[in-house]
Phi, psi and omega in degrees: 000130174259149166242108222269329182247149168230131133091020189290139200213094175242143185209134188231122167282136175337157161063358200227144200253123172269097185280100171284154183180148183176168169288160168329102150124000180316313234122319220281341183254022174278317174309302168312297194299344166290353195283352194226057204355047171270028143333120140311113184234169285010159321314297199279144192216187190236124218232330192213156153105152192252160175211103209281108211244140148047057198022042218218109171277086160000322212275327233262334173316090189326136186335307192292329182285292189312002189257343190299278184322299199280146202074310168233038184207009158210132177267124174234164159210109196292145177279004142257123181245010160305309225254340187264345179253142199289124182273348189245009148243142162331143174289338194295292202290357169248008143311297195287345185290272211320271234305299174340281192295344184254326171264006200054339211282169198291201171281301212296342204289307184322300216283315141339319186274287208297000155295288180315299174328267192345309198281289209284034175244356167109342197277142190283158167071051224252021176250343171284306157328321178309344185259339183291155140111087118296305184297334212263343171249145171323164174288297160326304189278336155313278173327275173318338138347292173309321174291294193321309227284335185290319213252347194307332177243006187087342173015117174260030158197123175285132152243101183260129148301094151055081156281358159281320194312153196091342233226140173279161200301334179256000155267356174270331148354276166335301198291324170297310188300317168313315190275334174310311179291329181297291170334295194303291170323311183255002179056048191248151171293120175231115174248117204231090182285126179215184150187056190230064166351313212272345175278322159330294162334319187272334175230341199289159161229340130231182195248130163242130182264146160234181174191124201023057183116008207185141187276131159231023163177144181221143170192184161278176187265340164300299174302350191247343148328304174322297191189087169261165197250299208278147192300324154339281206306302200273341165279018199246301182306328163290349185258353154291097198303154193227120143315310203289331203271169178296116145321105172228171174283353185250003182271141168287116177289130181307117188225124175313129191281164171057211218230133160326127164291153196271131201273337172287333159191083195320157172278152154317127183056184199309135178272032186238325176012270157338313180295304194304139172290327180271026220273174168203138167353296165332325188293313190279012210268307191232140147329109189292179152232182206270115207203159184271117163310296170224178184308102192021046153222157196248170192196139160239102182211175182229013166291310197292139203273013153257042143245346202283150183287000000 
């Protein structure tokens, strides 16, 4: 058994956007996609742990409850929205399908709703739009579908997947502002997948690092700018090229040395170890935990001295 997210303890508030990060294979979108148990299961299954919706546990919940939830009370929106959206229906009939099942509503009442989506989602014409179409749209106008199609029922929580990737700076630009606003208007809850810092900066209001399965710093984004504590954090932030610093043709962006350890059989103690510049005996002797530092913000590390045994 791999245990692919082990032990994650993320809490996403009304009104507030939470931002998960780490490099590729961390986890973070095996955690999304379990808050709404879209895991393959066989293989993958949910082996310990609750995943507390409205003070309501998700895991124990049959395929049929669960069809209840998704759209229309936790909203997703998947990181290709080429591979996720059905090419050989209109975007207006899969807009309008999620509204149905979920609203009762008629076909014209449905195919109506998914117009209105389209227009507050920025696509121009959007009662002619409703008939094209997947291919028919730019990658941008696509991702907004995806967002129309996600936000479609009111959802009081958004799970966006890297909804930028791909994407040029000023349509990823676009999309955050959208989804800040979309958030604001309906006062939904946003777990924001990303592993793109600079997007982090922009919308989050805290942060979860993760790093091969497991939180290794939660803070506010002022605070984990500021002042990150786990050695992960500050290589994630040195490997961000600055405007501010001297410019040469020979200078190099800072890159963590050596490779994510294999998940088929983690290493003993902290699992950055191996990486760290700061590693010590300790580290490889116990698993650190995750514990608080200053006023929220947490680092599972053993520099600190409330971490030290």
């Amino acid at each position: 058994m791999v245990r692919a997210v082990d032990g994650v303890d993320i809490t996403a508030n009304r009104a507030e956007t939470v931002c998960v990060v780490g490099e590729s294979g961390c986890g973070k979108t095996v955690t999304a996609k379990t808050v709404l148990k879209l895991i393959d299961m066989p293989p993958g299954r949910i082996v310990a742990g609750e995943i507390r919706f409205e003070g309501r546990d998700l895991v124990p919940l049959p395929p049929a409850e669960m069809r209840k939830i998704r759209a229309k009370q936790i909203g997703f929106v998947f990181q290709e929205p080429m591979t996720s959206l059905n090419p050989v229906y209109t975007v207006g009939q899969q807009i309008a399908e999620t509204v149905r099942q979920h609203e009762g509503l008629s076909r014209r009442a449905a195919l109506d709703r998914a117009a209105e989506m389209l227009r507050l989602v920025n696509i121009p014409n959007p009662q002619r739009r409703v008939q094209d179409y997947p291919h028919q749209f730019s990658g941008g106008m696509r991702q907004r579908v995806m967002i129309a199609m996600a936000l479609s029922c009111n959802p009081k929580l958004l799970i966006a997947d890297e909804p930028t990737t791909a994407l040029d700076v000023t349509i990823q630009a676009q999309i955050l502002d959208l989804l800040d606003e979309m958030k604001q208007r309906l006062g939904m809850a946003v777990l924001l997948i990303t592993h793109a810092m600079g997007v982090v900066a922009e919308v989050a209001q805290r942060v979860v690092v993760m790093y091969a399965g497991k939180v290794v710093e939660e803070a506010t984004v002022e605070a984990l700018f500021a002042t990150p504590r786990h050695p992960y954090t500050q290589g994630l932030i040195r490997s961000i090229p600055r405007i501010d610093r001297a410019a040469s043709v020979h200078a190099r962006l800072e890159a963590i040395p050596g490779t994510v350890p294999s998940l088929l059989n983690p290493p003993v103690g902290c699992r950055f170890a191996a990486r760290c510049r700061h590693a010590m005996p300790d580290c490889v002797a116990a698993e650190p935990p995750l514990r608080e530092v200053a006023p929220g913000h947490k680092v599972a590390c053993i520099l600190y001295p409330e971490h030290r045994p």
